[in-house]
ZAMARGU-4260 file (C-alpha; in steps of 0.2 Angstrom, whole numbers, plus 5000, padded with zeros to 4 digits):
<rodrens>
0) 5000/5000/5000 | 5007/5016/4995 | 5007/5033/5005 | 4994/5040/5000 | 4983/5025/4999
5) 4990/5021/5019 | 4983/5040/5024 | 4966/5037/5032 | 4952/5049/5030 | 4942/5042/5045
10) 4939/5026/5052 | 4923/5016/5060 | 4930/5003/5071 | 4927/4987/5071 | 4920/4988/5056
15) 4927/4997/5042 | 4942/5011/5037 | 4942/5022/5025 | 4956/5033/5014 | 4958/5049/5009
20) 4960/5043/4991 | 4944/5034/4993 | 4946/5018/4995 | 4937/5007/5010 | 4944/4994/5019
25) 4932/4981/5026 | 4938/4975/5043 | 4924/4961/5043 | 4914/4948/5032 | 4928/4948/5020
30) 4928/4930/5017 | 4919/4923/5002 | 4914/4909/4996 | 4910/4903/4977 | 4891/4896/4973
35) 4890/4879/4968 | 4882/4864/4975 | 4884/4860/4993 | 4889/4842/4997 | 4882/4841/5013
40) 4866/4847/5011 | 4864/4846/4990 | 4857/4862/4988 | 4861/4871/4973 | 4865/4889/4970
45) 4870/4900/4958 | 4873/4921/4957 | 4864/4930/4945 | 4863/4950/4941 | 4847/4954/4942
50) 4848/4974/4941 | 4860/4976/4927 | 4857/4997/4926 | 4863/4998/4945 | 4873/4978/4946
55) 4865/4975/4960 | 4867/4954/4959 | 4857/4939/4971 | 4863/4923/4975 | 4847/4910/4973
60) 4847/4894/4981 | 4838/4878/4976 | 4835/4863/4987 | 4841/4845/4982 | 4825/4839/4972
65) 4832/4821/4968 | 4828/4813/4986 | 4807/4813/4984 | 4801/4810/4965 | 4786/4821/4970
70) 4795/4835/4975 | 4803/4837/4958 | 4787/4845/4953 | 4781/4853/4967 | 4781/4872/4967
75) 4790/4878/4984 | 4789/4893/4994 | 4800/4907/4989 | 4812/4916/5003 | 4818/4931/4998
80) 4834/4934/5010 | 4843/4951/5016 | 4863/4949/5024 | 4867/4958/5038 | 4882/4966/5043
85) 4877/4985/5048 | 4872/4988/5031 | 4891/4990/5026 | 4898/4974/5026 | 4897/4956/5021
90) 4890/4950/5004 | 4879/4935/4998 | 4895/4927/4996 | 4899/4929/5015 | 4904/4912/5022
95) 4895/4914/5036 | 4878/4918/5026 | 4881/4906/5012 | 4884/4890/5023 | 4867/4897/5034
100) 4858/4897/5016 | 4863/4880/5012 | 4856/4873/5029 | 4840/4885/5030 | 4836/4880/5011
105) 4837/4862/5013 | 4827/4863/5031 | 4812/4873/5023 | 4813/4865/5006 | 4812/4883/5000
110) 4819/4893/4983 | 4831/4907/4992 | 4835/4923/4984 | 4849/4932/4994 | 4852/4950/4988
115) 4867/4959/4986 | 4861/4975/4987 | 4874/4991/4987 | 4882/4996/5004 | 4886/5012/5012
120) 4897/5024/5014 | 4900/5023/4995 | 4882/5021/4994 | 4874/5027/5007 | 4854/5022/5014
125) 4841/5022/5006 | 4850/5015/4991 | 4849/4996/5001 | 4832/4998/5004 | 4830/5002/4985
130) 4840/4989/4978 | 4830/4976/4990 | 4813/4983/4985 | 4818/4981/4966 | 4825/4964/4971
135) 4808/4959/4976 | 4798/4967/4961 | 4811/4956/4951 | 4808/4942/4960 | 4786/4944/4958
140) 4791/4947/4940 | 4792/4928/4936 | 4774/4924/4945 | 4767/4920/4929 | 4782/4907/4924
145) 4789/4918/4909 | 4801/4929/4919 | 4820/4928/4915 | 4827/4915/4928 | 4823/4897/4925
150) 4823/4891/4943 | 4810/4903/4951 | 4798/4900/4933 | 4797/4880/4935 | 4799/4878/4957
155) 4792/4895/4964 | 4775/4896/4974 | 4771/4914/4972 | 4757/4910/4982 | 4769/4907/4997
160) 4783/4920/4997 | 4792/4927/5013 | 4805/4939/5019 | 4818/4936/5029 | 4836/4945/5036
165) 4849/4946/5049 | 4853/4962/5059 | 4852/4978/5046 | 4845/4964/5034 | 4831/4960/5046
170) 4828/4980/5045 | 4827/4979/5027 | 4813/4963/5028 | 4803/4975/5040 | 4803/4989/5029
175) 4800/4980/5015 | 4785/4974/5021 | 4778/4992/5024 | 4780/4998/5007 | 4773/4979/5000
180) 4758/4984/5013 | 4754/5002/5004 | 4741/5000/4993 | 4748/5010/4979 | 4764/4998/4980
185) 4759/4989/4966 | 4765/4973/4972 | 4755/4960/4964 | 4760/4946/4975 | 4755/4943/4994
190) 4769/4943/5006 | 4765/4927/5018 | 4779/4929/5031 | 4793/4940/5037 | 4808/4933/5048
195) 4816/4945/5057 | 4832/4936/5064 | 4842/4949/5078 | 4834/4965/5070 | 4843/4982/5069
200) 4832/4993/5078 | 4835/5007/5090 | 4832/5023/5096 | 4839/5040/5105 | 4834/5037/5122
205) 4840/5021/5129 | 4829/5006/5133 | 4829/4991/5144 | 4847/4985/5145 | 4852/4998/5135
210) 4853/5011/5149 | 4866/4999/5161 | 4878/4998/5144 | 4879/5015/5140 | 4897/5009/5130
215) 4887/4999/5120 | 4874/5011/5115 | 4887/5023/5111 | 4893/5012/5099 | 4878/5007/5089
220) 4872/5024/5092 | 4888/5028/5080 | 4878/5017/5066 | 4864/5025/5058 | 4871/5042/5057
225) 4887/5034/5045 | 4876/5022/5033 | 4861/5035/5032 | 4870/5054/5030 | 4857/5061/5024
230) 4844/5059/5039 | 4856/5053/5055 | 4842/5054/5068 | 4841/5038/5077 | 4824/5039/5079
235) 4822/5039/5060 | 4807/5029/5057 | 4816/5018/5047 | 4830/5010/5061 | 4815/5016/5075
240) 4798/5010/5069 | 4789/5012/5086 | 4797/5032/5086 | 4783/5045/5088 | 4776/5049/5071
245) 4783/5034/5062 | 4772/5023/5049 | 4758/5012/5059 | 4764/4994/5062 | 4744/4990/5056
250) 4751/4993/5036 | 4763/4980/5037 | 4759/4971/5023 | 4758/4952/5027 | 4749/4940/5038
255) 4763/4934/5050 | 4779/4938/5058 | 4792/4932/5067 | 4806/4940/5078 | 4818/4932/5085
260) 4829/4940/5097 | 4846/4934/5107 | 4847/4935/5127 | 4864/4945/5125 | 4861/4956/5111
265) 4861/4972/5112 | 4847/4972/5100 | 4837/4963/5112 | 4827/4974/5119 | 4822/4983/5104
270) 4816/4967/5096 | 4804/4962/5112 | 4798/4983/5106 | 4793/4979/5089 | 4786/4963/5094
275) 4775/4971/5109 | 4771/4986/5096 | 4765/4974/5081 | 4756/4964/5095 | 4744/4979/5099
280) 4743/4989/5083 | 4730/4983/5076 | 4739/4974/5063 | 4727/4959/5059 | 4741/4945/5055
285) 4751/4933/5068 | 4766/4939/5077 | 4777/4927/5087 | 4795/4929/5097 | 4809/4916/5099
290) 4822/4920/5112 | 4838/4910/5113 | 4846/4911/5130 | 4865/4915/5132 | 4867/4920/5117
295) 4874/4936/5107 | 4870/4945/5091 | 4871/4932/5075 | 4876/4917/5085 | 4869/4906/5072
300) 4880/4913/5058 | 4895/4909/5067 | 4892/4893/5075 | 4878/4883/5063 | 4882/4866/5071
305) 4879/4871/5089 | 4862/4863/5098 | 4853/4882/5099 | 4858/4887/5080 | 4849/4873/5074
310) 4833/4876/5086 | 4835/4891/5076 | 4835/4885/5062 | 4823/4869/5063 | 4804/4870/5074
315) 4794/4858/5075 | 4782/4850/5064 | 4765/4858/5063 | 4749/4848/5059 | 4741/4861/5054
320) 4738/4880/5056 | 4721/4891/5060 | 4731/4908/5056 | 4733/4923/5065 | 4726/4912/5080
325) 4734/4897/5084 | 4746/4881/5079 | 4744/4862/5083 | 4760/4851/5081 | 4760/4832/5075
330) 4766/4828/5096 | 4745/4837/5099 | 4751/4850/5107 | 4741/4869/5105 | 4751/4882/5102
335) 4740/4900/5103 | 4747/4913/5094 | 4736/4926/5104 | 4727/4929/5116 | 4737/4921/5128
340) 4739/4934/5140 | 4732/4936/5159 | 4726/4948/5172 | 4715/4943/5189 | 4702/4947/5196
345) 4705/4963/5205 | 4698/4982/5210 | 4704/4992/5197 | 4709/5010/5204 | 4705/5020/5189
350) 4687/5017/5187 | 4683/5008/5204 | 4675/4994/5196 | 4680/4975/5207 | 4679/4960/5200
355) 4680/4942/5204 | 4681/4925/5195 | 4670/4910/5202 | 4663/4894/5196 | 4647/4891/5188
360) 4648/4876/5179 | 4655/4863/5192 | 4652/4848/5179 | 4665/4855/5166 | 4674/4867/5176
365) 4666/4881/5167 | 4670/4900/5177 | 4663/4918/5174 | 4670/4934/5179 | 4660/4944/5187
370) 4662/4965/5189 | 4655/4975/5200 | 4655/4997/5200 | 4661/5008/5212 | 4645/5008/5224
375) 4641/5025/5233 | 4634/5021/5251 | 4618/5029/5248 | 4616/5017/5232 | 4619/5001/5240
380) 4602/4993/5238 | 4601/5001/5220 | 4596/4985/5207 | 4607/4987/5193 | 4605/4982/5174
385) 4615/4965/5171 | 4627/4963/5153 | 4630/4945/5150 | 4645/4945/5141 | 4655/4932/5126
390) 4673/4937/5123 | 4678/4935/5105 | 4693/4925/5098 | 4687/4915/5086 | 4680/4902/5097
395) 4698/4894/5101 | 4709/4910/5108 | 4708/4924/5121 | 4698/4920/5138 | 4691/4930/5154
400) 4705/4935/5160 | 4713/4941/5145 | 4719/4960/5150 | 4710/4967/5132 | 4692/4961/5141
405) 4698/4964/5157 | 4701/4985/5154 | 4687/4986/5141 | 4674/4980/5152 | 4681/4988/5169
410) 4679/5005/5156 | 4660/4998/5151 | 4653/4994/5170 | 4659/5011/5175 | 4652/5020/5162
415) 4635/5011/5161 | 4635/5008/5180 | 4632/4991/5178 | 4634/4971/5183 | 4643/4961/5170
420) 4646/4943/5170 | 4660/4937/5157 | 4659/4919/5152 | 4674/4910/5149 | 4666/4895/5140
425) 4677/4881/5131 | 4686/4884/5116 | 4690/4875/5103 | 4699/4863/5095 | 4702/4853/5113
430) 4682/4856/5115 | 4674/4860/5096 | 4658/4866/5092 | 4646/4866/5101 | 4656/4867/5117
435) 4656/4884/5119 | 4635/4886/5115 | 4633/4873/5126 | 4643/4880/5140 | 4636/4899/5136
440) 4618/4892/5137 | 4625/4883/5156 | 4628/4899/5159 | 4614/4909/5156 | 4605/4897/5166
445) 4614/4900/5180 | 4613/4918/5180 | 4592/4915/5178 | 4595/4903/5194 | 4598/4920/5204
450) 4581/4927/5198 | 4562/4929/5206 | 4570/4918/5223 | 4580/4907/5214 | 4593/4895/5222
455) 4606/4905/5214 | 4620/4908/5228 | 4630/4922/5219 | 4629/4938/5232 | 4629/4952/5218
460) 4619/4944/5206 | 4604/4940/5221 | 4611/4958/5229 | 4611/4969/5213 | 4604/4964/5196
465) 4588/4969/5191 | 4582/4955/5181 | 4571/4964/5171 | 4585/4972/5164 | 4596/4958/5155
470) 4604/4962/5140 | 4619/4950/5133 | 4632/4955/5122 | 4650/4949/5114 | 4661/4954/5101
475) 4667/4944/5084 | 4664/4925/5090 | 4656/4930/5108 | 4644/4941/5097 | 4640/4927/5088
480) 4638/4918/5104 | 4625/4932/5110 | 4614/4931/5096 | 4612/4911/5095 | 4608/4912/5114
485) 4597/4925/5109 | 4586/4913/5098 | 4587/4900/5109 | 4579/4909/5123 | 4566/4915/5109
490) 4563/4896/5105 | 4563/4891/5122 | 4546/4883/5127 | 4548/4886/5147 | 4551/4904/5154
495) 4569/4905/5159 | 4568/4919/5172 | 4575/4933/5162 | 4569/4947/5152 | 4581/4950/5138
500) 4579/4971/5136 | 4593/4968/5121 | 4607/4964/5111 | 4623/4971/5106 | 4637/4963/5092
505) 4650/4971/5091 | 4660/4968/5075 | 4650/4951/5074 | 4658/4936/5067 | 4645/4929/5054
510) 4652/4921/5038 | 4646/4912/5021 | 4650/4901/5007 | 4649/4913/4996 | 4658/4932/4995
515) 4647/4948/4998 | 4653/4965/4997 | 4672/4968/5001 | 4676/4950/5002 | 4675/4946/4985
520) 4689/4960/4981 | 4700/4951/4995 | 4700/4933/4992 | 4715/4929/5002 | 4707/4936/5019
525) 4689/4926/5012 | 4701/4910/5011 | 4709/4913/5029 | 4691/4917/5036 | 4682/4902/5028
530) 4697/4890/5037 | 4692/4897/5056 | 4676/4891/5052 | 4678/4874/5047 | 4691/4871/5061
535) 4681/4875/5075 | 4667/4868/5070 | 4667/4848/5061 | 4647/4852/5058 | 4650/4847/5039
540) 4640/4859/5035 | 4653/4874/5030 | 4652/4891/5030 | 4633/4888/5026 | 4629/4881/5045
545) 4616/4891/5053 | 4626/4894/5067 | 4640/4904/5056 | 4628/4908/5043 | 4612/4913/5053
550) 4605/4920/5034 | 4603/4901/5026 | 4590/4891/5021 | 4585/4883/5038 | 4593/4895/5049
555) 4578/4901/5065 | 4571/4916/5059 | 4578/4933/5066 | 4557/4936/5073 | 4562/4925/5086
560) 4572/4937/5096 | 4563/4939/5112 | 4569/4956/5116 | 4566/4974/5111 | 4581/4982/5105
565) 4597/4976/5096 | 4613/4987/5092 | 4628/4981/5080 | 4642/4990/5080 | 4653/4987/5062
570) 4670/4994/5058 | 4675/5000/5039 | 4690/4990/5036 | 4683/4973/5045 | 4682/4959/5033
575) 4666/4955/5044 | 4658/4970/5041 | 4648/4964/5027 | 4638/4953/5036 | 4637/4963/5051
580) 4628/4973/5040 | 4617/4960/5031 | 4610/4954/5048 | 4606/4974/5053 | 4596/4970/5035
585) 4588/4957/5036 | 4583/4960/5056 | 4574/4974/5051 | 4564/4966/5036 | 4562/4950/5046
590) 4545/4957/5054 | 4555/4957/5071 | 4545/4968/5084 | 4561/4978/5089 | 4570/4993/5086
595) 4587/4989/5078 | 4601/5000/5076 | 4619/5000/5067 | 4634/5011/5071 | 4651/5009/5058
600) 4667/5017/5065 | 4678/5025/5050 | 4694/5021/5047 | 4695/5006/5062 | 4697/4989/5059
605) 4694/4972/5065 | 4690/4976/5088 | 4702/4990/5085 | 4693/4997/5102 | 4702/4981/5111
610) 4719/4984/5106 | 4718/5004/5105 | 4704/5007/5120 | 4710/5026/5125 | 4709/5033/5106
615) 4695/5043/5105 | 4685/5029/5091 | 4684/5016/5106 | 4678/5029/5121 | 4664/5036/5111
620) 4661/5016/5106 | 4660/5015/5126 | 4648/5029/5129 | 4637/5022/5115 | 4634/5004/5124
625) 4631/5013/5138 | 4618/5023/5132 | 4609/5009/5123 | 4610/5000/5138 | 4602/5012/5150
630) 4591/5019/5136 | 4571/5019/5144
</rodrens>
């Protein structure tokens, strides 16, 4: 090296120097590897350029085809793969990324394209997130077979196509999937997955661990500002997607996620972020984390043969998948992808409201939770109207004691001054169809067992409900739940004890063979609703079961419903909004005696009042069940 060349302009250790004449000096992922075929796992691969105007190249990978004669002609899932290295170093040639291709190809049985997009500082951000979105639109080129690359015409599922990266590539797969979820992307394929291995996230101000390594930070700190000049601001929505102001996680445009994150990273914490954030935007697809103890940043990359790199790399077999909602392995275990979380029983100090959870079905272990409002001593012996309430979640997720019900209906019994009595019936598929209408019908028997002198032994219910004054309600599943017990209270032949005042469905989750409305424009999400249906329920009857479909041929007829009043609540971008409104329809033409009204929120999706419950949308939601309910 001559004098000049030896004369460094400035360096950004441990990664990279560079000179004053220009020139960079990589100080890791130098070490390359030629594509080929690997003997160990027989995958196949091979670099192409794929941008020629900008030579941005891929490496694409093909599984060994030769061991199963069936899966010569199979179409396979296409992984569309970012490298990591800070955004400035390592290459699809890397070693360490080639040798993890070979192992995660033949695993998955998938066709990989690894991008070798352009690296800062002599091409600084956004060129890499250019280079990879043009990758992808190259990629999508070929769903029709006739594209320019051979292996992604005759083996590639364009019905089944994923993104995945390491580190900065995991931040590249992330914002990917943003602009793949604007409508006016033009992306003319669906994104299934994103794997977010490690992911490059920060921020400013430090977080979790963050804050006890302040060495650490200041180091990664150093990062964004060097690849990405032109905007240096760590909170830059594209390295800090939870920053105030940034894009909403909702737009991410696929239907599952996962993030896996390293106990020793010091990108730990801002992985459990993302995760925590996607989980309560609003984003309707399944997100899931994978935590590897004592482990650093890329530990997989650097060690593929250890026991925890291929945990990594290989989960277990799944039978089958009832997506966003849950999992079940070949071994029969359940895994639930939402919904899994817990709060007790308690007195809430911000509304006053106590609750309590007790059995009421000793026979199958069926409970309720009850909630109580903040009584004033001069109202003690005031009789109080009584909600009883279903929880959604498709019939196989969420429960009682989920925190989502848990804070909605403290908010709701304070507001409305109310009894509520949430019923945590079986789900499904330990207990199918119908389990849960079984167990809701127990329940509301049991609550009538409190009326007119009953034996019913529940204090509040004998001390405060006015029984005259009994309205049941649910969302999505539980509103479906609400109106089927509605009807068979109507078709009952003996009295029960209660006088149903009303109804309320709230984003109500009725369905049907065939597409109405906006379903017939979003096929995929028709698809993904017609499989929750026929999982739940082995009825052998479809999407057509009067139960799902309460508008078929041999459905009861919506006259039965033996109460006065009936309010459902739709949301505009809810793929069940459709038949929430159908059933407002045919209520009101069925000769029903009642008064029925409908409220449609703008702009909100699917429950959006569950995972958002202080925006403005879900309190005037709140005050509008209210005033229904105490309406004279």
């Amino acid at each position: 090296m001559d004098a000049a060349k030896a004369e460094i302009a400035y360096e950004f250790l441990p990664l990279l120097r560079v000179y004053k004449d220009g020139h960079v000096e990589r100080l890791l992922g130098t070490d390359t590897v030629p594509a080929g075929a690997d003997s160990q796992t027989g995958v196949l691969s091979k670099d192409i350029t794929i941008i020629p105007d900008s030579n941005v190249s891929a490496r694409l990978y093909l599984p060994n085809l030769t061991n199963n004669s069936s899966s010569s002609s199979k179409k396979l899932p296409v992984l569309v793969y970012f490298h990591g290295g800070g955004f400035c170093l390592s290459t699809t040639s890397s070693r360490n990324y080639h040798n993890y291709l070979n192992t995660l190809v033949a695993e998955a049985q998938v066709v990989a394209v690894s991008v070798n997009y352009r690296r800062p500082p002599e091409n600084p951000l956004p060129t890499a997130y250019e280079d990879s979105w043009a990758a992808l639109q190259w990629v999508v080129s070929h769903r029709n077979g006739d594209g320019s690359e051979s292996w992604l015409n005759n083996y590639a599922d364009f019905g089944s196509v994923f993104l995945a990266g390491e580190s900065a590539g995991a931040n590249i797969a992330h914002n990917i999937a943003m602009a793949a979820g604007d409508e006016g992307s033009g992306l003319s394929v669906q994104i299934l997955g994103v794997a977010l291995v490690h992911p490059y996230f920060w921020g400013s101000d430090p977080i979790g661990s963050e804050a006890r390594d302040p060495d650490r930070k200041f180091s990664v700190d150093r990062l964004w500002p060097f690849v990405c000049p032109s905007s240096p601001d760590n909170d830059d929505p594209r390295v800090n997607p939870v920053a105030e102001g940034a894009p909403s996680l909702v737009g991410l445009g696929c239907r599952r996620v996962l993030v896996c994150v390293a106990e020793k990273d010091v990108l730990r914490d801002r992985g459990l972020l993302y995760y925590q954030a996607l989980g309560r935007s609003g984003w309707m697809g399944v997100v899931e984390i994978q935590e590897t103890e004592g482990e650093d940043h890329a530990f997989h990359l650097h060690n593929l043969e250890c026991e925890k790199a291929r945990e990594l790399i290989k989960r277990p077999e799944v039978s089958h998948e009832v997506l966003p909602y849950l999992r079940v392995y070949k071994d029969g275990t359940i895994e639930r992808l939402a919904g899994t979380a817990v709060a007790p029983a308690t007195f809430d100090s911000q509304t006053g409201v106590l609750s309590k959870d007790t059995m009421i079905i000793p026979e199958t272990g069926v409970f309720a939770r009850l909630y109580r409002p903040n009584l004033k001593p001069n109202h003690q012996k005031e009789k109080l109207p009584l909600l009883i309430y279903f929880h959604g979640g498709a019939f196989c997720i969420s429960s009682i004691s989920d925190p989502v019900y848990q804070n909605s209906l403290n908010t709701l019994v304070a507001a409305a001054n109310i009894i509520v009595v949430s019923v945590d019936y079986r789900r499904a598929p330990e207990y199918p169809l119908p389990a849960a209408y079984d167990d809701s019908w127990a329940a509301l028997l049991w609550v009538a067992s409190h009326a007119s002198g009953g034996s019913g032994a529940e204090a509040w219910l004998r001390d405060y409900v006015d029984f005259e004054r009994v309205f049941l309600a649910g969302d999505s599943a539980g509103a479906n739940i609400a109106h089927h017990m509605t009807i068979q209270v109507g078709l009952s032949e003996k009295e029960i004890g209660l006088k149903l005042r009303g109804i309320i469905l709230i984003h109500p989750y009725f369905w049907g063979e065939e597409p109405i409305g906006s379903e017939v424009r979003d096929r995929a999400r028709k698809a993904m609703v017609d499989n929750w249906w026929l999982f739940v329920c082995q009825s052998g009857r479809g999407n057509d079961d009067p139960y799902i479909n309460p508008f078929v041929n041999g459905a009861p007829s919506l006259a039965v419903l033996p109460c006065d009043r009936v309010l459902v609540c739709v949301a505009e971008k809810d793929i069940l909004k459709e038949r929430g409104k159908l059933y407002y329809e045919s209520l009101v033409k069925s000769g029903w005696h009642g008064a029925a009204e409908i409220i449609e929120t703008e702009g909100e999706d699917h429950v959006f009042h569950l995972f958002n419950p202080n925006c403005e949308k879900a309190l005037n939601m709140i005050k509008s069940l209210a005033s229904f309910i105490n309406q004279k």
